[in-house]
N, C-alpha and C positions, 0 to 999 in steps of 0.2 A: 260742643253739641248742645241741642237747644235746653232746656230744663225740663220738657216737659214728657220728649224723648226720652233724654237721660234718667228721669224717673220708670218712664214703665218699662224701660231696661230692666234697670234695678229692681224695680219691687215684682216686676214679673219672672225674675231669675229666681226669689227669694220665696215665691211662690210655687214656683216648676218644684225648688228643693223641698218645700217640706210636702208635696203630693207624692211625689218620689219616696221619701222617707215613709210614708204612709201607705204606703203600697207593699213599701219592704218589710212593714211590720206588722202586717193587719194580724189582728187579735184571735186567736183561733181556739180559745176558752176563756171562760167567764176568770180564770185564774190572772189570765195576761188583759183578759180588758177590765178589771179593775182594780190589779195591784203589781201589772205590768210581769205574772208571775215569779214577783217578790227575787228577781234576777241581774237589779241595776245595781251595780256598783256605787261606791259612795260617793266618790269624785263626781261624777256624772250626774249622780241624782242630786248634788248638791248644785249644780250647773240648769240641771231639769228644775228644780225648786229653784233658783233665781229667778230666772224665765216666770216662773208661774208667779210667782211673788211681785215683780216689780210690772207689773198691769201700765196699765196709760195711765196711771193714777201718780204711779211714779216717775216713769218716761216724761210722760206730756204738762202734766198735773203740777207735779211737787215742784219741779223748779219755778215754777210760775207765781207759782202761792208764796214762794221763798220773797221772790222777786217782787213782788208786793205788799207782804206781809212783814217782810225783811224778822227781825229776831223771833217775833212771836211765829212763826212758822217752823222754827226748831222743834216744835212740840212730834211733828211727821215723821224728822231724820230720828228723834229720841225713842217715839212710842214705834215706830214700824221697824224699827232693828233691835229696839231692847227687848219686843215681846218674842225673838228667837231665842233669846238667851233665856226667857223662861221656858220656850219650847223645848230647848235643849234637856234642861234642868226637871224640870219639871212634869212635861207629857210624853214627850216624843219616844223613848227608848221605853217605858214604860208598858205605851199602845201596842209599839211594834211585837212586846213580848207576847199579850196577851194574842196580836196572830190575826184579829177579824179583819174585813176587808173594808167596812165602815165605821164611821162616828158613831150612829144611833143603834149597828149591833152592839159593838162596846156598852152603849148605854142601854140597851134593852135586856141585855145578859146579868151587868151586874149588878139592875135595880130589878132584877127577875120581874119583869114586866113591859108588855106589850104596851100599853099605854105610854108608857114612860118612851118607848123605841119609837111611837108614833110621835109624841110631842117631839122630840128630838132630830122626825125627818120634818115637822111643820116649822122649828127654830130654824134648822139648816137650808132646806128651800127660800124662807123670806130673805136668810141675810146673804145670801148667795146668787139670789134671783136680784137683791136689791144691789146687788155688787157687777153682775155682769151688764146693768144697766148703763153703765159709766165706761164699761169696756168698748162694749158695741156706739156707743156714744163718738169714742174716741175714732173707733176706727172708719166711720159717716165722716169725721170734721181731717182726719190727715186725707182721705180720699178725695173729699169734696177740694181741699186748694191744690192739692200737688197733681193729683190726676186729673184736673179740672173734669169733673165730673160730677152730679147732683149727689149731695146728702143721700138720700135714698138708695141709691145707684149702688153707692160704694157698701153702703151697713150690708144692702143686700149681697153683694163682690164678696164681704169679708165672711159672709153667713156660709155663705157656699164653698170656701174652701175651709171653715170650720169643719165643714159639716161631712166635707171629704175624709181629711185624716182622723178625725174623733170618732166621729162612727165608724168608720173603716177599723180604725188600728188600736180604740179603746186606748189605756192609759198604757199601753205596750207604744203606741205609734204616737202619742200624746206627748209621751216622754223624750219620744227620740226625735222629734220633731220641737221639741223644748230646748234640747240640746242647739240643734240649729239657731233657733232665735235666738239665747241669748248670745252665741256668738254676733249676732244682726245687730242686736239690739247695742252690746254693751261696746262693740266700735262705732257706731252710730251717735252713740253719747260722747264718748271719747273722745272724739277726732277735731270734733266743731269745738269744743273745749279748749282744745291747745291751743289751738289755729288763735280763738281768741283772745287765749291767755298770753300769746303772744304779742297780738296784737297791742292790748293794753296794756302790757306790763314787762313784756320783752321774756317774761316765763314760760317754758311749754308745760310745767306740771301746775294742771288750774287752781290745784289743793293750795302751792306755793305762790301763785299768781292773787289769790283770794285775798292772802296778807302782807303780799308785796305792794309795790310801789308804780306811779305811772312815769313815763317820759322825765313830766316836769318835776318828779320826786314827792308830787304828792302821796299819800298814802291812799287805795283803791276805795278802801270802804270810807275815810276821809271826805273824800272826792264824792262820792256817792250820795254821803248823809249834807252837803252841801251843797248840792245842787237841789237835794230835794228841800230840803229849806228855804233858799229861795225861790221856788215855785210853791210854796205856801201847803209842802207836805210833814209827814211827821219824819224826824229822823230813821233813816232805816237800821239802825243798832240799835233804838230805843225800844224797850218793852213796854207794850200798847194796853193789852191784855190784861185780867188779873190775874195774880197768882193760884187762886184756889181752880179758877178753871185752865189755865195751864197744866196745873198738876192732874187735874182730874181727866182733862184730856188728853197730856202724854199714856196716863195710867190707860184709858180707856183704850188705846190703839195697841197700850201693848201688849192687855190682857183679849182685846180682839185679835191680835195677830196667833195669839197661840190659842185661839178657839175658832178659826176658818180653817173648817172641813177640808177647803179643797187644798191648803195647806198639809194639814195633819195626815191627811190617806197619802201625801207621798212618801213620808217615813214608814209605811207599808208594803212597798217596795222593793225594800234591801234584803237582802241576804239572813243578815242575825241582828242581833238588838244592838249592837257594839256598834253597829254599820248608822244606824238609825240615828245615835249622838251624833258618830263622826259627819253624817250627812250635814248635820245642822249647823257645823261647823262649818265646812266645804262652801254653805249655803253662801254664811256670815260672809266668808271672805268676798264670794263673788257679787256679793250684793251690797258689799265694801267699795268696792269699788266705782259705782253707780255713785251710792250716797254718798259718799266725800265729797266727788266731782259736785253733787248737785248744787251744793251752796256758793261756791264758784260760778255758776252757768247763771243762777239767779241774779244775783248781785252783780256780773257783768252782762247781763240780758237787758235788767232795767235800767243803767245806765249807759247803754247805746241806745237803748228806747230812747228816755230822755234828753239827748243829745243831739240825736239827728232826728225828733217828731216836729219839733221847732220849725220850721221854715222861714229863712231869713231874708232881708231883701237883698238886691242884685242890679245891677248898672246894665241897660240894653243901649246899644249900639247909638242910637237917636239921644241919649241923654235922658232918656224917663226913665220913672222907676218903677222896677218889675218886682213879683216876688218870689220867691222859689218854690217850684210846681213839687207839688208832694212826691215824694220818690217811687218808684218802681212798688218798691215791695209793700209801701203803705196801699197801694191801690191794688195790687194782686189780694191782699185779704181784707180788703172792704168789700171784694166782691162775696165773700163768704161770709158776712154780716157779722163776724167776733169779733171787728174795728170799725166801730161807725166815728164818722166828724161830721158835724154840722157848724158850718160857717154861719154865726150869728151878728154878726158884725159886718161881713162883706167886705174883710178887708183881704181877703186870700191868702190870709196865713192863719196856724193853728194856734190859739192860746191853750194851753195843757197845765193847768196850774191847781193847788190843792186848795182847802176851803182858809187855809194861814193868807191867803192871796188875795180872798177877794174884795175887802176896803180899797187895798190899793191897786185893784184889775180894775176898779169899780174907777178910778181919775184917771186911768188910761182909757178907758171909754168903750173899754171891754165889757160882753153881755153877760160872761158867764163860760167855764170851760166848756171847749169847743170839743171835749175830745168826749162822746156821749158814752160811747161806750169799748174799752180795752181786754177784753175776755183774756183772762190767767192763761188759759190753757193753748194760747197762741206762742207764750214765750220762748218753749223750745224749739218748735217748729220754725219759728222766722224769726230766730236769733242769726240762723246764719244766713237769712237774705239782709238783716239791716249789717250785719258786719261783712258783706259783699264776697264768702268766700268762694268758692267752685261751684261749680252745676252739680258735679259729680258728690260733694258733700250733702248738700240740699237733697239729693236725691238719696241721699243712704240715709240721711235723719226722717226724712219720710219713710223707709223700709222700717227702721229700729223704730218709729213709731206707731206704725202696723203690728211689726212684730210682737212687742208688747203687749199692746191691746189683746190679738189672736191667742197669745199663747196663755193668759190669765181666762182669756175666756172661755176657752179648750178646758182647762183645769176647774173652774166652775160649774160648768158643764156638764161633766163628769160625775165633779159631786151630788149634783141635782138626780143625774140619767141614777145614779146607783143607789139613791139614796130612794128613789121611785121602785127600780125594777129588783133591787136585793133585800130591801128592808118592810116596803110596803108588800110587793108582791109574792115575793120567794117568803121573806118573813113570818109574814101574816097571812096576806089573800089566798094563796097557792102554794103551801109547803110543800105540797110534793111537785114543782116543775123540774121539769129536768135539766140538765146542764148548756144541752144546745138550746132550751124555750127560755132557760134565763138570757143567755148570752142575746137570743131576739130580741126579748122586752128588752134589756139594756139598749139595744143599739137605737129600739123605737123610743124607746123615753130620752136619749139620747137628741133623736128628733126633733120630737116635741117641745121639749127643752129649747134646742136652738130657732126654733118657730115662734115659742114665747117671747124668749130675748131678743128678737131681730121685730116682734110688735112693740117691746117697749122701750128697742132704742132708737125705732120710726114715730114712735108716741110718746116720749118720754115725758114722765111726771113731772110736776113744778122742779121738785129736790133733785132731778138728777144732776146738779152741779156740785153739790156735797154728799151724792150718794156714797161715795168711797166711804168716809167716816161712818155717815149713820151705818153701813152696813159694819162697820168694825165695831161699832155700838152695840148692834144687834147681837152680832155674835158674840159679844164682853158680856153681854146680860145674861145670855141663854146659856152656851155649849157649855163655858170655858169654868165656869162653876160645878157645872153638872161635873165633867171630867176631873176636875181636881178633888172633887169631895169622892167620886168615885174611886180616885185612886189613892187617897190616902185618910179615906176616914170610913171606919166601918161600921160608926153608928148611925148613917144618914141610909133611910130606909126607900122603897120606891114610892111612897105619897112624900115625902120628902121631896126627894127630886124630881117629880112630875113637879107640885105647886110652884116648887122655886121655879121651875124652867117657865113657867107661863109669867109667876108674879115678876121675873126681871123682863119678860121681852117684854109684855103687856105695858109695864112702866115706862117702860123706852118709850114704845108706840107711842104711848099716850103722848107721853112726853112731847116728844117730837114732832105728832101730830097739831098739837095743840099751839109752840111758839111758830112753827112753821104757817098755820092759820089753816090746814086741813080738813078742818072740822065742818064747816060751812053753817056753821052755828053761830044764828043771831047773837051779835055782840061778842063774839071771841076775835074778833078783827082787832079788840084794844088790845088785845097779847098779841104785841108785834114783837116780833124777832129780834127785840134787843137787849143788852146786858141790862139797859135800870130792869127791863120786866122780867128779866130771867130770875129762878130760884137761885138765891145767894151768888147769881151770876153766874150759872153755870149754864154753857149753849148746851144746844139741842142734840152738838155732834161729841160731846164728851160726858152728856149722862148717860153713856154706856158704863162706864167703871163706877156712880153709883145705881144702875138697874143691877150690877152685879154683886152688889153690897146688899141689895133688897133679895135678891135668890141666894144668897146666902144664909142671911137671918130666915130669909123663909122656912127654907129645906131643913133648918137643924130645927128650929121650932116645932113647924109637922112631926117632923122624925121623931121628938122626943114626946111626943101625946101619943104617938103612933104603936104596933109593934116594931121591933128591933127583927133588922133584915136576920134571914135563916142562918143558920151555921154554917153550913157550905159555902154559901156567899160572905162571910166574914172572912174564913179559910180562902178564897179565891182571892180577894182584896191584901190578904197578905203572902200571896203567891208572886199577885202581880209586882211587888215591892222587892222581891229575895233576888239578888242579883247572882246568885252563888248559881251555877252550870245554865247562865241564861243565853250563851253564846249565841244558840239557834235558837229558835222560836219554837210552838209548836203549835197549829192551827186546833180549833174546836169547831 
C-alpha cells in the first residue's frame, strides 16, 4: 500500500481511539478534571506519566541530538530519568500526602500567602507555555512530511483533537487517552529499532546491537567514529563539551524534571501516597524502555545518514559517466525545508564533510559542504525511509510521533488551564465559585491555553529548537526550590520564597535572553552564543541548576531578616514529612 495511504490509515485509527477514549471519560467534576478523581491505579498512571513525559522532545528530539551530538548528548538520557529518581525521593509521595490538586496551592498554603501562590502560577505558565512550544512544533513538522500536508495544516489538525479529549475529558480522559499513546508511541520506537539493529549488526535487541559488531566484524560505534573522521568530523565517542557545563546541565534537567507541574499533578491522581512512589517507579520502567533504545537509534541513524547521503558515481549504458540521483527519501524531506543541499560545484553529487575536511575538500576543487542544512529532529522520523523498511513502519513512526507530541501537550495544558481556573480564579479572584463554574473556567482556560499554543507553535520564537531545555531551566530555577525548601525546611518563610522564585527565574531569563541575543540591545550582538563568551562556560540551556542555586541563597537569606513562618505552618511542614498512617491522603 502506498505510504501515504498507509499513514492516514494509521494515524487516523490512532486518532478515532483517543476521541473514543475521551468521550468515555469526559470529566464530570472539577475532582476528575484535575486529579483524574485521584482513582488511577499505579501501573497505569505510571504508563499515563510515560506518555506525558516522553513529549516530541524525546520521540523526535533526543535521538537526533544523540546522533549528532554523539557522547556529549548523554547529558538528556542522565538528567531526564535521574530527575525521576529525585521525584520519587524527594517530592512526589510527599505532595500526594498533602492532597491539593496543584503546584502553586501547595505553594500558596504552605508559604501562607497569596503572592507567593501567584508568582508560582507566573513560574508554571512561562515554563510550561515555554515547553508546549516544542510540542506543538513537533506535531506541524511529522504532519507536514507524512501527511503531506502544510505546517499549518497539521499544528492546526493536532490543536483540534487536543482540544477534543482535554477539554472534553479533563485529566480523567487526558489520562486515559495517555494510556493509549504510549502504547503508540513506545511500539513505534521499538519496532524500527530492531528491524535496524538487525540490519546492521545481525541483533534484534538495539541496546545489544549499540555494542555489538557489523557484518565485517567491525565494531558499531568503531565504525561510526571513522567514518566520521574521515569526513573531517569530531569523533562521535569523544567528549566535546566541558565538564563544568556537562555537569551543570545533566544537574539542570534533572532538577527541571522533578519541578514540571505537569509532571508533578500526576502523582495526584492515585489512590494513597504509597501509590504515588510506586507510580514513579512504574514510570521509570516504562520510560526505560524508550531511553535505552534511544542511544541505539542515534548512533545507527547517523551512520546510515552518512553512508548512503554520498552519492556515488555509476556506468550508463552509452559508456558516460552518470551520477547517482539522490534517493527517494532525501527528496521527500527537502520538500519540508529540515534538509536543504546546495549543489556548489555542479558536479551532481553531495560533498557532506566536517570543517577536519576542508584543506583537503579545498584540492579536490570542492566549494565548501554541500549539505546546507540537516535538522536533528528529522532523524527518527526518516531513519526508517534511508534503512528502506515497510510502508506500514514508516507509518506507525509517524503515529508514535504524533502521539508523543499530543499527549505531553495535553499534560501541559492542563497544567496551565488549572493553574489559571483553580489558583488564579477559584483561589484568589472568586472564592466562592461554585463546583460546576469552576469545572467551566477550567475547561475555557483550557481553550485559551490551546489557542495560545497553537499561535506560538504557527509563530514560533527564534529558541524554539532548544525550548525543551530552557523550559527544564525555567522550571530548575523557580518551582523545584520553592517545593523542596517547602517541604523540608521550616525556616524559609513566604518573602523568602516569593524573592527566590522571582530571583532564580529572572536569572534564567536574563540569562538566556541575553547569549541567545533577545535583547535587541545596541551592541549585545558581541554575546554570541558561544562557550569562549559564556560565564565559565556554561550555556544558556544548563544555567537552570545555577538559577537554582541563586533561589536558594536567596530564599534562606530573606527568610532569615525576615519573620519565622507561624506555628501552624511549621507544625504542617512536619506533618507533611510523618510517614506513620499516611496510607491515604487527606484533602484540605
Amino acid at each position: 500500500m502506498e505510504l501515504k495511504t498507509m499513514t492516514f490509515l494509521v494515524v487516523g485509527f490512532t486518532f478515532a481511539l483517543y476521541i473514543y477514549i475521551a468521550i468515555r471519560s469526559k470529566a464530570a467534576t472539577t475532582g476528575e478534571f484535575y486529579v483524574a478523581g485521584k482513582g488511577v491505579h499505579p501501573v497505569l498512571n505510571g504508563m499515563a506519566t510515560g506518555a506525558d513525559w516522553m513529549s516530541a522532545a524525546s520521540f523526535i528530539s533526543m535521538a537526533g541530538m544523540i546522533a549528532f551530538q554523539g557522547y556529549d548528548a548523554s547529558v538528556f538520557l542522565m538528567g531526564w530519568t535521574g530527575g525521576y529518581v529525585l521525584l520519587a525521593m524527594l517530592l512526589a509521595p510527599y505532595l500526594r500526602k498533602y492532597g491539593k490538586y496543584t503546584v502553586p496551592a501547595f505553594i500558596g498554603d504552605r508559604y501562607y500567602s497569596r503572592t507567593a501562590r501567584v508568582t508560582a502560577v507566573i513560574c508554571l505558565i512561562v515554563a510550561s507555555l515555554t515547553y508546549v512550544i516544542g510540542q506543538m512544533k513537533g506535531i506541524g513538522v511529522a504532519f507536514s512530511r507524512f501527511l503531506e500536508v502544510s505546517f499549518e495544516l497539521g499544528l492546526v489538525a493536532g490543536m483540534i483533537i487536543v482540544f477534543i479529549y482535554a477539554v472534553l475529558g479533563g485529566m480523567k480522559g487526558v489520562t486515559n487517552t495517555q494510556i493509549a499513546q504510549y502504547c503508540v508511541l513506545i511500539f513505534a520506537y521499538t519496532i524500527p529499532a530492531i528491524f535496524i539493529s538487525l540490519q546492521l549488526t545481525g541483533n534484534p535487541i538495539p541496546q545489544l546491537g549499540l555494542g555489538g559488531s557489523m557484518a565485517d566484524g567491525t565494531h558499531l560505534l568503531k565504525k561510526l567514529d571513522q567514518v566520521l573522521v574521515e569526513l573531517g568530523f569530531a569523533e562521535y565517542t569523544a567528549q566535546k563539551g566541558g565538564t563544568l557545563n556537562i555537569f551543570l546541565y545533566t544537574m539542570s534537567l534533572m532538577i527541571g524534571t522533578a519541578g514540571l507541574p505537569h509532571v508533578i499533578i500526576r502523582f495526584f491522581t492515585v489512590p494513597k501516597v504509597r501509590d504515588a512512589r510506586s507510580s514513579v517507579g512504574w514510570a521509570l520502567v516504562f520510560i526505560a524502555i524508550l531511553y535505552t533504545t534511544a542511544p541505539a537509534v542515534g548512533a545507527m541513524a547517523r551512520l546510515n545518514l552518512m553512508e548512503t547521503i554520498q552519492t556515488g558515481e555509476i556506468g550508463s549504458p552509452d559508456g558516460n559517466l552518470l551520477y547517482e540521483e539522490r534517493p527517494d527519501w532525501f527528496k521527500n524531506w527537502e520538500k519540508t525545508g529540515l534538509l536543504v543541499f546546495e549543489d556548489k560545484n555542479n558536479d551532481g553529487r553531495i560533498q557532506y564533510y566536517g570543517p577536519g575536511l576542508d584543506a583537503q575538500a579545498e584540492s579536490f576543487g570542492w566549494k565548501g559542504s554541500e549539505m546546507v542544512k540537516v535538522d536533528n529532529d528529522i532523524m527518527v522520523l526518516a531513519n526508517p525511509e534511508i534503512a528502506h523498511l515497510p510502508n506500514w513502519v514508516i507509518a506507525l513512526v509517524a503515529a508514535g510521533g504524533i502521539a508523543a507530541a499530543l499527549s505531553t501537550a495535553a499534560g501541559l495544558l492542563l497544567a496551565i488551564s488549572s493553574a489559571i481556573s483553580h489558583d488564579v480564579l477559584k483561589g484568589i479572584l472568586m472564592p466562592d465559585l461554585t463546583d460546576k463554574g469552576e469545572l467551566l473556567a477550567g475547561r475555557l482556560a483550557m481553550a485559551g491555553a490551546i489557542i495560545v499554543a497553537g499561535y506560538f507553535g504557527l509563530h514560533p520564537p527564534g529558541f524554539a529548537a532548544q525550548v525543551v531545555a530552557l523550559a527544564f531551566g525555567l522550571a530548575a530555577s523557580s518551582i523545584f526550590p520553592a517545593l523542596m525548601m517547602g517541604i523540608f525546611s521550616k525556616k524559609v518563610n513566604r518573602s523568602g520564597a516569593t524573592f527566590g522564585m522571582l530571583a532564580g527565574i529572572g536569572s534564567t531569563l536574563v540569562y538566556i535572553f541575553w547569549f541567545k541575543g533577545w535583547f535587541f540591545i545596541p551592541g549585545t550582538e558581541m554575546m554570541a552564543n558561544t562557550p569562549d563568551n559564556w560565564f565559565l562556560g556554561i550555556s544558556p540551556e544548563a544555567f537552570g541548576s545555577v538559577g537554582a542555586l541563586i533561589n536558594f541563597i536567596v530564599a534562606f537569606t530573606v527568610s532569615s531578616f525576615t519573620p519565622a513562618p507561624p506555628e501552624h505552618i511549621q507544625h504542617l511542614v512536619e506533618d507533611i514529612r510523618i510517614p506513620s498512617g499516611a496510607g491515604a491522603a487527606q484533602d484540605h
